[in-house]
C-alpha positions in Angstrom: 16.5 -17.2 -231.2 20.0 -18.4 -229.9 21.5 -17.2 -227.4 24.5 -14.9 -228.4 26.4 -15.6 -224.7 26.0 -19.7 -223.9 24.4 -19.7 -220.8 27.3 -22.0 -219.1 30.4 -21.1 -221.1 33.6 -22.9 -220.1 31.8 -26.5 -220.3 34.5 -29.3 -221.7 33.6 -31.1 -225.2 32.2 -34.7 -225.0 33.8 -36.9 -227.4 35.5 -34.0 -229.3 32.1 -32.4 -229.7 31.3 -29.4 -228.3 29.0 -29.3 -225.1 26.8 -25.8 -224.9 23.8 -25.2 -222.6 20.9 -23.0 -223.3 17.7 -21.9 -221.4 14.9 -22.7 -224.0 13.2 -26.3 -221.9 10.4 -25.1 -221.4 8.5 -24.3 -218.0 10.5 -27.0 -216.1 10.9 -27.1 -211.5 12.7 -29.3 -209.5 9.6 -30.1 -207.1 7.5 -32.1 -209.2 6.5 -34.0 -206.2 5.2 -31.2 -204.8 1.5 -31.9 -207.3 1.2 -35.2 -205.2 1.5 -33.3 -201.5 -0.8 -31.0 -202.4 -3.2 -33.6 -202.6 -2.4 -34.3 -198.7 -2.9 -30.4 -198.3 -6.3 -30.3 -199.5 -7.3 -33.5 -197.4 -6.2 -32.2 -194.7 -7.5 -28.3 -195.2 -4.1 -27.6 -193.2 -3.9 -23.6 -194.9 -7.6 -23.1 -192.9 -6.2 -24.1 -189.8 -3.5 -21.1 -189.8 -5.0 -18.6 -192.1 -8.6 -18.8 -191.1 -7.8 -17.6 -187.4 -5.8 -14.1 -188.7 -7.8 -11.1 -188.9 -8.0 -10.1 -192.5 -8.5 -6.0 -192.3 -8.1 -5.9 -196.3 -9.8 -4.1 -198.7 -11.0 -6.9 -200.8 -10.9 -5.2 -203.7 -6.8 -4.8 -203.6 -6.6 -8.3 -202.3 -4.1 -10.4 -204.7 -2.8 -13.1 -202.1 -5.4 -14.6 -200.3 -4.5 -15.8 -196.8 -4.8 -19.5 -198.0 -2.6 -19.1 -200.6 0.5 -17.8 -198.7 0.2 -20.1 -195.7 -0.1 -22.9 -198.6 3.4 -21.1 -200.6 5.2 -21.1 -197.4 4.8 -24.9 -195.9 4.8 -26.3 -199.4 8.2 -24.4 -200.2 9.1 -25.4 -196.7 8.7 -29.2 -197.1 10.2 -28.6 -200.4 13.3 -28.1 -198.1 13.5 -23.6 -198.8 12.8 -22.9 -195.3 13.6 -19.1 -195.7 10.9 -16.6 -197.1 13.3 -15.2 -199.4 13.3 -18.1 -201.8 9.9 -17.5 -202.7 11.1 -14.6 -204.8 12.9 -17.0 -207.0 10.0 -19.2 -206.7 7.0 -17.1 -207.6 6.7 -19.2 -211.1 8.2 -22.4 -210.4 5.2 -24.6 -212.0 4.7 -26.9 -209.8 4.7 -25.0 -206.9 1.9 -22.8 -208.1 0.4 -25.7 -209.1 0.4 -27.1 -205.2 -0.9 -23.3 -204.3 -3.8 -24.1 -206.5 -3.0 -21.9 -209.7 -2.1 -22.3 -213.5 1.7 -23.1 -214.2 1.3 -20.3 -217.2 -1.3 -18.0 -217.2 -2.0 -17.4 -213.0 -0.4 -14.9 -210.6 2.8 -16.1 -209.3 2.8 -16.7 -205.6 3.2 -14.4 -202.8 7.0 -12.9 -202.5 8.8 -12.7 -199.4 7.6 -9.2 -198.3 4.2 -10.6 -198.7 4.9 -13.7 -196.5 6.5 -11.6 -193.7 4.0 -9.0 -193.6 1.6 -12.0 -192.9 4.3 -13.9 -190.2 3.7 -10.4 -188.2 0.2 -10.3 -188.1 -1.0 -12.5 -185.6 -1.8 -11.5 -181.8 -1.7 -13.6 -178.4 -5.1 -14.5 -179.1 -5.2 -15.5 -182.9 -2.4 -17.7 -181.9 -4.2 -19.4 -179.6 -6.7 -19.9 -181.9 -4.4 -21.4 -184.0 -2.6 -23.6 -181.1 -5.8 -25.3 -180.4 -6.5 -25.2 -184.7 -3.4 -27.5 -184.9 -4.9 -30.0 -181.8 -8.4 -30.1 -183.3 -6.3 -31.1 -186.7 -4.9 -34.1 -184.8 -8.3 -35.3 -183.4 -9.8 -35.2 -187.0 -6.4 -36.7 -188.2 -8.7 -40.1 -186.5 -11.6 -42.1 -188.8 -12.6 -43.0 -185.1 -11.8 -41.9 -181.9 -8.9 -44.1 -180.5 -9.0 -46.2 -176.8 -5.6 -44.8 -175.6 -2.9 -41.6 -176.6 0.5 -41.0 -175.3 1.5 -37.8 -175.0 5.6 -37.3 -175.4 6.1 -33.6 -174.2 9.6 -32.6 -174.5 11.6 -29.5 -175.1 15.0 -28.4 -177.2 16.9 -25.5 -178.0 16.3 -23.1 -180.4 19.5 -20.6 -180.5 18.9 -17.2 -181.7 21.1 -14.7 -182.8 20.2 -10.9 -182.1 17.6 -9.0 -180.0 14.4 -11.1 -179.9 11.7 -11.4 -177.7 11.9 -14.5 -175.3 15.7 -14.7 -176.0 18.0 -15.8 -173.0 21.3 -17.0 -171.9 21.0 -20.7 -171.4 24.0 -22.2 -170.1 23.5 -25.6 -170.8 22.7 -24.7 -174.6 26.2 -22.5 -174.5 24.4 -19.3 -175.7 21.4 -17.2 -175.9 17.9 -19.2 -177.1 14.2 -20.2 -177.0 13.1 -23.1 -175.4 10.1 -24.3 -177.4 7.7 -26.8 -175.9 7.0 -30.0 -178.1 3.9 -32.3 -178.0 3.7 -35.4 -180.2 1.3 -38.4 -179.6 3.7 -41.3 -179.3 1.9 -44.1 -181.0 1.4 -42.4 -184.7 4.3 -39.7 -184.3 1.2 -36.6 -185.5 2.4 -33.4 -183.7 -0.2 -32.1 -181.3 1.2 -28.7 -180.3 4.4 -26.3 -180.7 4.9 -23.7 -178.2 7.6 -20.9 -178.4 8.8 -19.9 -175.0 12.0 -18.3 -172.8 15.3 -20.0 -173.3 15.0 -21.8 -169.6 13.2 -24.2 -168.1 9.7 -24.5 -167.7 8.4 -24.2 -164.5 6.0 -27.0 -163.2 2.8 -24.7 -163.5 4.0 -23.9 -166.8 3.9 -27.4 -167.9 0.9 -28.2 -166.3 -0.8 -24.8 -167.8 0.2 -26.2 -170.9 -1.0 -29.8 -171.0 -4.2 -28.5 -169.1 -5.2 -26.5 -172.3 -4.4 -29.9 -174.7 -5.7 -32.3 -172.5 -9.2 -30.2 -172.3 -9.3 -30.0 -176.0 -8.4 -33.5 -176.6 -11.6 -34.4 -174.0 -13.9 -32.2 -175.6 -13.9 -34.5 -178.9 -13.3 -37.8 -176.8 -14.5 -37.6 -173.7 -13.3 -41.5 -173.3 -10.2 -41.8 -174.4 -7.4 -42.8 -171.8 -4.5 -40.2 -172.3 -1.0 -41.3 -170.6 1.6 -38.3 -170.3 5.2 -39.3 -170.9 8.5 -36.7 -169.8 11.7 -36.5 -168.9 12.8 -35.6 -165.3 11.7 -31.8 -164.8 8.4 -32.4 -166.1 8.0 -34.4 -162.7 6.6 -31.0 -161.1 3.9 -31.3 -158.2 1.7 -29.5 -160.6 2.0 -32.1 -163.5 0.6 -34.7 -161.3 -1.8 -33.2 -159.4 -3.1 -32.2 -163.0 -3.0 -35.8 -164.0 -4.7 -37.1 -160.9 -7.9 -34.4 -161.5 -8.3 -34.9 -164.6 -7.5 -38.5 -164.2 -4.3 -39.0 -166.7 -1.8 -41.4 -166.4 1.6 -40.2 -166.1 5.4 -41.6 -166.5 7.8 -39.4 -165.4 11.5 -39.0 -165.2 12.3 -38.1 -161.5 15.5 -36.6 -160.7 17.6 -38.4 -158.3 17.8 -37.6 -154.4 19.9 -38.8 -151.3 16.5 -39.6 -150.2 15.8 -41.7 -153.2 19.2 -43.0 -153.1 19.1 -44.5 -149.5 16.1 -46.7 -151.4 18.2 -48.0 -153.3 21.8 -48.0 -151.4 21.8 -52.0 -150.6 20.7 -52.6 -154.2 23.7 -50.5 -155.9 26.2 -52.3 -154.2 24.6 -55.7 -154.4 24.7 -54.8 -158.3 27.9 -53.4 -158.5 29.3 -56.7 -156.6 27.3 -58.7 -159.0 29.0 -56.3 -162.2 32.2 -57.0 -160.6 31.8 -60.8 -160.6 30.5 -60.8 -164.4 34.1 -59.8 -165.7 33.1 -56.2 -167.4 29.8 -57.0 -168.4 27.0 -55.2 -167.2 23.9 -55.9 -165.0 20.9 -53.9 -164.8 18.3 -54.4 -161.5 14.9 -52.9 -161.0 13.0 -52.0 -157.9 9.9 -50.5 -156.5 8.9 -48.7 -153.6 6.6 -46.0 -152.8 7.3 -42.3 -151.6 7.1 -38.8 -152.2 9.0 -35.6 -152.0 7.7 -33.3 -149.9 5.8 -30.9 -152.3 4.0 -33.8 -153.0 0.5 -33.9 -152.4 0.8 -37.6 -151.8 2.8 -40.9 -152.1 3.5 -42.5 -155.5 4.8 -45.4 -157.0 8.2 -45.1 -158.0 10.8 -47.4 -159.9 14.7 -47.5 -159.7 16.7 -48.6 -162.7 20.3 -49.2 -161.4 22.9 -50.4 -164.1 26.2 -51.2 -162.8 29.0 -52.1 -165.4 32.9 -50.8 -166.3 32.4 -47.2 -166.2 30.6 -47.8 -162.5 27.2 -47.6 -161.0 24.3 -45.5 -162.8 21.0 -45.5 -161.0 17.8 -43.7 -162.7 14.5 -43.4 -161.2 10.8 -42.9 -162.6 7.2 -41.9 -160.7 4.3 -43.3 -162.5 0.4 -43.8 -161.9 0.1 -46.9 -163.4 -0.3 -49.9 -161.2 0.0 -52.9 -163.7 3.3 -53.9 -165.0 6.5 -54.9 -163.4 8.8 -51.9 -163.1 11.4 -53.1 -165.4 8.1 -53.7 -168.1 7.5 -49.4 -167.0 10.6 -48.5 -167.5 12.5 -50.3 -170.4 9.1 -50.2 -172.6 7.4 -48.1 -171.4 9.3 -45.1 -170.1 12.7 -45.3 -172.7 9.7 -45.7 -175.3 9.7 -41.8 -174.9 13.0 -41.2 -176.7 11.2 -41.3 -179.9 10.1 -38.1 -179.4 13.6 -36.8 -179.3 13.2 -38.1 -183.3 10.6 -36.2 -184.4 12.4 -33.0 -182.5 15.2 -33.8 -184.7 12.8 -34.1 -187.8 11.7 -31.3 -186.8 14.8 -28.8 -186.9 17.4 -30.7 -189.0 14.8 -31.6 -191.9 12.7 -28.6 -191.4 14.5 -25.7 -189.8 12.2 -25.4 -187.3 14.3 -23.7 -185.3 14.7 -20.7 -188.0 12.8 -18.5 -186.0 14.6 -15.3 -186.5 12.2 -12.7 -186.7 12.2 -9.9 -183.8 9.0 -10.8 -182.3 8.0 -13.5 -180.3 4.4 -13.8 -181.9 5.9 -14.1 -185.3 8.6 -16.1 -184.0 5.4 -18.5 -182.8 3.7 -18.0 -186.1 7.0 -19.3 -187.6 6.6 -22.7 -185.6 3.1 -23.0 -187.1 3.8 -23.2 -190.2 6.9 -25.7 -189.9 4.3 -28.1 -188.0 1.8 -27.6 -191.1 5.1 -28.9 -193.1 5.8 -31.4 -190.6 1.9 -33.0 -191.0 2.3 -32.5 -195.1 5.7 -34.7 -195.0 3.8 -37.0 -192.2 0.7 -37.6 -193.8 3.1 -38.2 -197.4 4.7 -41.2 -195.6 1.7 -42.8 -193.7 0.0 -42.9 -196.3 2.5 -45.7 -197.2 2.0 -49.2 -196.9 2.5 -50.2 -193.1 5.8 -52.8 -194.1 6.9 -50.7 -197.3 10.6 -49.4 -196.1 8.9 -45.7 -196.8 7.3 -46.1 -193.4 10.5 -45.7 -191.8 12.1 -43.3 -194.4 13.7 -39.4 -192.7 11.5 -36.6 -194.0 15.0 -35.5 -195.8 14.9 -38.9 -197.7 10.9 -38.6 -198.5 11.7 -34.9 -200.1 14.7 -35.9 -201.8 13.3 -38.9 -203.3 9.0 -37.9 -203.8 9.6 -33.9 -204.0 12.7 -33.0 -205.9 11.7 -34.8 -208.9 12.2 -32.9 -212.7 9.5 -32.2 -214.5 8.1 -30.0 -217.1 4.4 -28.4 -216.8 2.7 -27.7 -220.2 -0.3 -25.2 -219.7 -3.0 -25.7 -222.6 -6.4 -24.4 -223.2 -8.1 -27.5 -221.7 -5.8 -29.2 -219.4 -2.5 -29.2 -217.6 0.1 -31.6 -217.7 2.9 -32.7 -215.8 5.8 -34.3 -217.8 7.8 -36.4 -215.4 11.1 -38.4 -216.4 10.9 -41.4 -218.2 13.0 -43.0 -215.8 11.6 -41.8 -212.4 12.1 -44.7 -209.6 9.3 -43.7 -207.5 7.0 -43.3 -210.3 5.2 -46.4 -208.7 5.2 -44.6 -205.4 3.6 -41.4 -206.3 0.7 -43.6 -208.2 0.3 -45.4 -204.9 -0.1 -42.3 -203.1 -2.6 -40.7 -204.9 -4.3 -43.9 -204.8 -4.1 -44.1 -200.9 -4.5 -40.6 -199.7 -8.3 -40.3 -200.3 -8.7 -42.9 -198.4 -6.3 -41.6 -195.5 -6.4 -38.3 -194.6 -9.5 -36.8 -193.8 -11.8 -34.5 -195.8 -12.6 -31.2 -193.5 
């Protein structure tokens, strides 16, 4: 039956014919790549790792939403690039996405609205997050066919501004306004997140930090009691407490240490040598290393330390690092080893400008925390997507953005029938040849759980 308003009046003729638009295509979403991530999604068993640890008090007789299956709704819709709960009321039929939460395109329930989803967001307490927390670092042990020799840890944090009365929420003056200061652990080699932790908008103190890579370390050593696990920070994870942790428990460590007059009267002959030496290069500049050993005073004893100075136009820049490793020259520790680290300020970028992980605006810390879960389940669905990839293709190096606009938001039309289902993709889709490559490759490289 036509329509008897067009459905996009106003539209200019083509070629003196008249262009009108109607709604009759069929059962058609703009997340057609979403049937190939959900293959990652089962590998992986990510919805278990957040919705088995909530306490289910349901009577299972009214239950229409499974835990499973809204966890599942809100990181596919999330790597889909809707990172608010809202759009899954506009979403509770899009085909494919059903299809990804494991039910028929036509004749299933749609999937849980938004009330749903933040009814679930507030359930969990202190202790099911926990559960969770050490869910996501048991998922990165698995996430190995065999345990590996050596991990880096990159811990780092960022700010997460907030806007409104929330638990946790403070004035940070560096981040020009009130925020969170969550906690970010990534291993460095593969890029896999390890842990997400929502905290005050300040900064951590040093048994904080050591609290925290105590409970990840410990969990990491209960699976591989063998591997060699070196800890990589910036300057005010450098706490007395961070490396007396790494000594016990016999972790390497390369730390940013923030500079001192006592540090800089190691290094005084050195900076003006290099400065003298910048001088005579006619603007160009010259970069010097050296090592000594010391230690500050809350130290419980003397470490090896390694001064970068850089001297060049804009003056004289000297930056220092405290490590436990004792092979290596110091310019090898820092320039490969230490700057190595700024990867990590990457995936934090990944993480918030591809993801919105820093949407956390509900009123409670612990749904706040549950918020970050689910972003890193979206992160590992957009990860495991892209290393599943040949190691040279230029995919391996593709932004999360360019991996959802070019494998996700793909047209399609689903077509329910008695005895099948079946996913009509453009004729001319460019990364047809990707997606068959995928869901050739992903058995074989994410784990079964």
């Amino acid at each position: 039956m036509a329509e008897a308003t067009p459905f996009l009046p106003g539209l200019s003729p083509v070629s003196t014919k008249p262009l009108t638009a109607t709604r009759d295509a069929g059962n058609l979403s703009s997340n057609g790549g979403l049937v190939v991530l959900r293959e990652a999604a089962r590998r992986l068993d990510l919805a278990a790792v957040i919705a088995d640890s909530l306490p289910d008090t349901r009577n299972p007789l009214f239950v229409i939403h499974s835990y499973r299956a809204m966890v599942t709704a809100r990181m596919m819709a999330i790597a889909a690039g809707y990172e608010d709960a809202d759009d899954l009321d506009a979403l509770r039929h899009d085909p494919a996405l059903m299809i990804a939460c494991e039910r028929a395109p036509e004749t299933g329930r749609g999937i849980p609205s938004q009330p749903t989803i933040s009814r679930l967001e507030n359930l969990a307490d202190t202790r099911t997050l926990y559960r969770i927390g050490t869910g996501f670092i048991d998922l990165f042990c698995r996430s190995y066919a065999r345990p590996p020799a050596s991990i880096v840890l990159d811990i780092d944090d960022t700010d997460d501004m907030v806007h409104g009365q929330q638990e946790l929420a403070l004035f940070n003056t560096h981040a020009g306004g009130h925020c969170f200061q969550p906690i970010h652990i990534f291993e460095a080699g593969s890029g896999k997140p390890i842990l997400s932790l929502l905290r005050p908008g300040k900064r951590p103190s040093g048994e904080e930090i050591a609290r925290v890579l105590a409970h990840v370390i410990h969990r990491i050593r209960r699976r591989w009691p063998r591997v060699a696990i070196l800890v990589r920070g910036d300057g005010h994870y450098c706490a007395p407490e961070v490396l007396d942790l790494c000594r016990a428990q016999h972790v390497d460590f390369v730390l940013g240490l923030p500079t001192t007059s006592v540090l800089r009267r190691h290094v005084a002959a050195l900076e003006t040598s290099t400065t003298a030496r910048a001088a005579a290069a006619e603007g160009g500049a010259v970069r010097r290393f050296k090592e000594f050993h010391d230690a500050a005073a809350s130290w419980s004893r003397v470490e090896r330390i390694v001064a970068r100075v850089e001297a060049g136009p804009r003056g004289c820049d000297t930056r220092f690092i405290v490590t436990s490793l004792t092979k290596g020259s110091g310019k090898t520790l820092y320039e490969a080893v230490y700057c190595a680290r700024g990867q990590a300020e990457n995936h934090i970028k990944a993480w918030k400008a591809h993801l919105a992980a820093d949407r956390t605006s509900c009123t409670s810390a612990a749904a706040n925390q549950l918020r970050l879960f689910l972003h890193a389940g979206a992160y590992w669905l957009l990860w495991t997507l892209r290393a599943a990839l040949p190691r040279r293709s230029p995919w391996r190096r593709a932004q999360f953005d360019t991996l959802r606009l070019r494998l996700i938001k793909i047209a399609a039309r689903v077509v329910e029938m008695k005895t099948r289902i079946t996913v009509h993709l453009p004729s001319a889709c460019p990364v047809a040849p990707v997606m068959r490559l995928l869901l050739e490759r992903l058995p074989r490289m994410a784990p079964i759980c």
